[in-house]
C-alpha positions in Angstrom: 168.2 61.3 -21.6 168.0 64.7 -23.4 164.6 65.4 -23.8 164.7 65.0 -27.5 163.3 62.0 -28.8 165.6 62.1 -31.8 168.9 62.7 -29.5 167.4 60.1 -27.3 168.2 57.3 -29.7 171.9 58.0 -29.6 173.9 55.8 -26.9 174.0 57.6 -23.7 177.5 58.3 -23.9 177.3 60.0 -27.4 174.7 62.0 -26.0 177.0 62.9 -23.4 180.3 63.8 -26.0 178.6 65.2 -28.4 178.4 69.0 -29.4 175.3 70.6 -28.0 174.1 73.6 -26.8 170.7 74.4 -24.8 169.1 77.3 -25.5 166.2 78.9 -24.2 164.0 80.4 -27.1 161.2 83.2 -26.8 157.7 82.8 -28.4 158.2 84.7 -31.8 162.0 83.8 -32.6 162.9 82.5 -35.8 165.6 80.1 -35.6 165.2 79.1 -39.3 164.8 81.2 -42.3 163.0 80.7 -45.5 165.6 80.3 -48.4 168.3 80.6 -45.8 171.3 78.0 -45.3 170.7 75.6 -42.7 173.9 76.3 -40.5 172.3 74.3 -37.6 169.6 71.9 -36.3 167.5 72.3 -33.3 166.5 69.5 -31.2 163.2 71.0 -28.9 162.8 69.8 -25.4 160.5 72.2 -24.4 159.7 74.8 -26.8 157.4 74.4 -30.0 158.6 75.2 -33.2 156.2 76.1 -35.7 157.4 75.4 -39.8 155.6 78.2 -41.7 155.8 79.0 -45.3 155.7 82.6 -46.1 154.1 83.8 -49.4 155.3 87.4 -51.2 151.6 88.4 -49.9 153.0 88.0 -46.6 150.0 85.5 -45.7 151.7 82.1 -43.9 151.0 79.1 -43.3 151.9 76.5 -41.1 153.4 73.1 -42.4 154.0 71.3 -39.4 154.8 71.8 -35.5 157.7 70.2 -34.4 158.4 69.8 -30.3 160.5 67.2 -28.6 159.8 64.5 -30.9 161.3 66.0 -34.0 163.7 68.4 -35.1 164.3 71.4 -37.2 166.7 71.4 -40.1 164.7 68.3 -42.0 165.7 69.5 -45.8 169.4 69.1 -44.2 168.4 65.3 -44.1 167.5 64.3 -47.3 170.5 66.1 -49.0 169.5 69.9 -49.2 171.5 73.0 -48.4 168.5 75.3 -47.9 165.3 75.6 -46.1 161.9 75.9 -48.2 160.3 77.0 -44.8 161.0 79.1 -41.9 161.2 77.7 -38.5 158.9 80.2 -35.7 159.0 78.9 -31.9 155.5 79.2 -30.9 155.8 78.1 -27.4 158.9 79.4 -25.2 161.3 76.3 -24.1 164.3 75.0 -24.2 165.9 73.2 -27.5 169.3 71.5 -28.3 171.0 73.5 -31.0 173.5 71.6 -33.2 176.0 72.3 -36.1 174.8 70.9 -39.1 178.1 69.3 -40.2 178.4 67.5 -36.9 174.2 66.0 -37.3 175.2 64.7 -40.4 178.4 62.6 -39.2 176.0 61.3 -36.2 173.7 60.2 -38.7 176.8 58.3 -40.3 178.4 56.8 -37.5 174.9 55.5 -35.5 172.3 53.5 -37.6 169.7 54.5 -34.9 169.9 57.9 -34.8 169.7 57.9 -38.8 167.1 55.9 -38.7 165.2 58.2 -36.9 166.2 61.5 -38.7 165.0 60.2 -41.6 161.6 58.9 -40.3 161.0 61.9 -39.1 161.9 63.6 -41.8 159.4 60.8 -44.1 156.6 61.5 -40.9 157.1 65.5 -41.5 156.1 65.0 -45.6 153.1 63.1 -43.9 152.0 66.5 -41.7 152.3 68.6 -44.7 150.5 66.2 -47.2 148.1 65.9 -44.0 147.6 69.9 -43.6 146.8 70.2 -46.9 143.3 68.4 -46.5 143.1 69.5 -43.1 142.9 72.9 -44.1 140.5 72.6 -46.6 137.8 70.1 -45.0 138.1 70.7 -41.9 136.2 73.4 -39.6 138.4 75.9 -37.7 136.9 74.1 -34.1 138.5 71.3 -35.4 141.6 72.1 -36.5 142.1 74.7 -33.3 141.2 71.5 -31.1 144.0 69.3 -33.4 146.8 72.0 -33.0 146.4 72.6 -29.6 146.4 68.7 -28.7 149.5 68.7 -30.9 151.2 71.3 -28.5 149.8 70.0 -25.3 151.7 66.7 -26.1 155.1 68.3 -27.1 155.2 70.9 -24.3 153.9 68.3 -21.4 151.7 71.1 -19.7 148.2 71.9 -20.2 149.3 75.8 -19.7 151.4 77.1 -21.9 151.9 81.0 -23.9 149.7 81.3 -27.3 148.3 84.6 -28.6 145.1 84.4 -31.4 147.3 85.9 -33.5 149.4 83.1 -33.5 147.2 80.3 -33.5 145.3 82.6 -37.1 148.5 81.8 -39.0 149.5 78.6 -37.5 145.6 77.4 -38.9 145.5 79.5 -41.8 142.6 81.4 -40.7 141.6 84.9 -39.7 141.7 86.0 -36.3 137.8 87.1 -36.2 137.2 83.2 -36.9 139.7 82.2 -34.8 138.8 84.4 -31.7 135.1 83.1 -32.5 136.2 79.1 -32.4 138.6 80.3 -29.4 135.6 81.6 -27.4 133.3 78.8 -28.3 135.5 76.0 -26.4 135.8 78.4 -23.9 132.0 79.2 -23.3 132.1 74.9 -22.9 134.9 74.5 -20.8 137.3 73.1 -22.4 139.5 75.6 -22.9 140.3 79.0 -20.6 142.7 81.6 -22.0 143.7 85.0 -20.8 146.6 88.1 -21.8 148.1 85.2 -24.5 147.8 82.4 -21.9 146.1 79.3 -22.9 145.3 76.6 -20.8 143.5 73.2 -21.6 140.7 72.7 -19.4 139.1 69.4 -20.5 141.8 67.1 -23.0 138.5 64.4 -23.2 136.2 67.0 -24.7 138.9 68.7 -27.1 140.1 64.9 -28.2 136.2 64.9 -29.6 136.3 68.2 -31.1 139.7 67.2 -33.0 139.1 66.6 -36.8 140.4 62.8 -37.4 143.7 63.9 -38.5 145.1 64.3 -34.8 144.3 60.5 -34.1 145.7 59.4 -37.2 148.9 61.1 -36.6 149.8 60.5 -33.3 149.3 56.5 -34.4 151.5 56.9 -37.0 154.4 58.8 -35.3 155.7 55.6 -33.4 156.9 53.6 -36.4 159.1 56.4 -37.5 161.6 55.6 -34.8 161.6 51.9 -35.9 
């Protein structure tokens, strides 16, 4: 097994031929650019990729978080040359890094694997139709509590590298009002974070914080593998 969710459904002894390279990415690397080729496609075992759309203001916001059960390189998929987004690792790890030409004549040759690139790619519209509401009805407790489930799931560890600054443009907030939410779950316990270093204290409590959108994702994201 690779670690990927998506690589996972290839037979084991594709996984084994094929072309791949691990890499270990830093918090703050771009691996994707916005209005840039896509070249290659990363398959996250360990780090968190963050999809961000960048606007000539410079404000961003985040789209979706992909980790181990996705990829990046989705408009590659469903026929496009170019990314609309740019792809941000927000939590160090480890991801499989793949030519794009050799992705798409996987996704020929093994029904299973295509299967699951493209419902991932139909479960990544979801996110982004998702964030849209997300961000505007939601509080910023809420949505903190959603995205940091989100990573805690994806990165297996209830420790793991996140700066405020981060976690402002990843929730489309400022940092003031972020630091304030930030410091609220910590005053309760449920979170403790230190120098960028953010650990999840209580997952029970922060599950009841989490605006619905959380629960209603992570049922969803099984059937896109079917």
């Amino acid at each position: 097994m690779t670690g990927n969710q998506i690589l996972d459904e290839l037979p084991n002894a594709v996984q084994r031929s094929v072309q791949k390279a691990l890499v270990s990415l830093d918090s703050g690397t771009q691996v994707l650019g916005q209005g840039e080729r896509i070249t290659h496609v990363l398959f996250p075992t360990t780090a968190v990729c963050s999809i961000v759309i960048e606007l000539a203001s410079g404000d961003k916001a985040e789209t979706a978080t992909v980790g181990r059960d996705g990829f990046v390189g989705v408009p590659l998929i469903l026929g496009g040359a170019v990314s609309d987004a740019a792809g941000v690792i927000q939590v160090s790890g480890e991801a499989y890094r793949m030519s794009a030409r050799s992705v798409l004549d996987l996704c020929k040759q093994h029904e299973a694997f295509r299967r699951a690139l493209f419902g991932y790619s139909a479960f990544r519209l979801h996110l982004a139709n998702r964030a849209v509401a997300c961000n505007s009805f939601h509080s910023i407790a809420q949505r903190m509590a959603r995205w940091l489930l989100f990573v805690h799931d994806r990165v297996g560890s209830s420790e793991f590298h996140l700066t405020h600054e981060a976690l402002s443009a990843m929730l489309a907030a400022t940092r003031p009002r972020v630091s304030q939410a930030a410091a609220r779950l910590k005053r309760e316990g449920i979170i403790d974070y230190r120098r960028g270093n953010m650990r999840i204290v209580d997952r029970s409590r922060l599950e009841a914080i989490a605006c619905e959108c959380y629960a209603h994702t992570k049922r969803l994201y099984p059937s896109v593998l079917r």
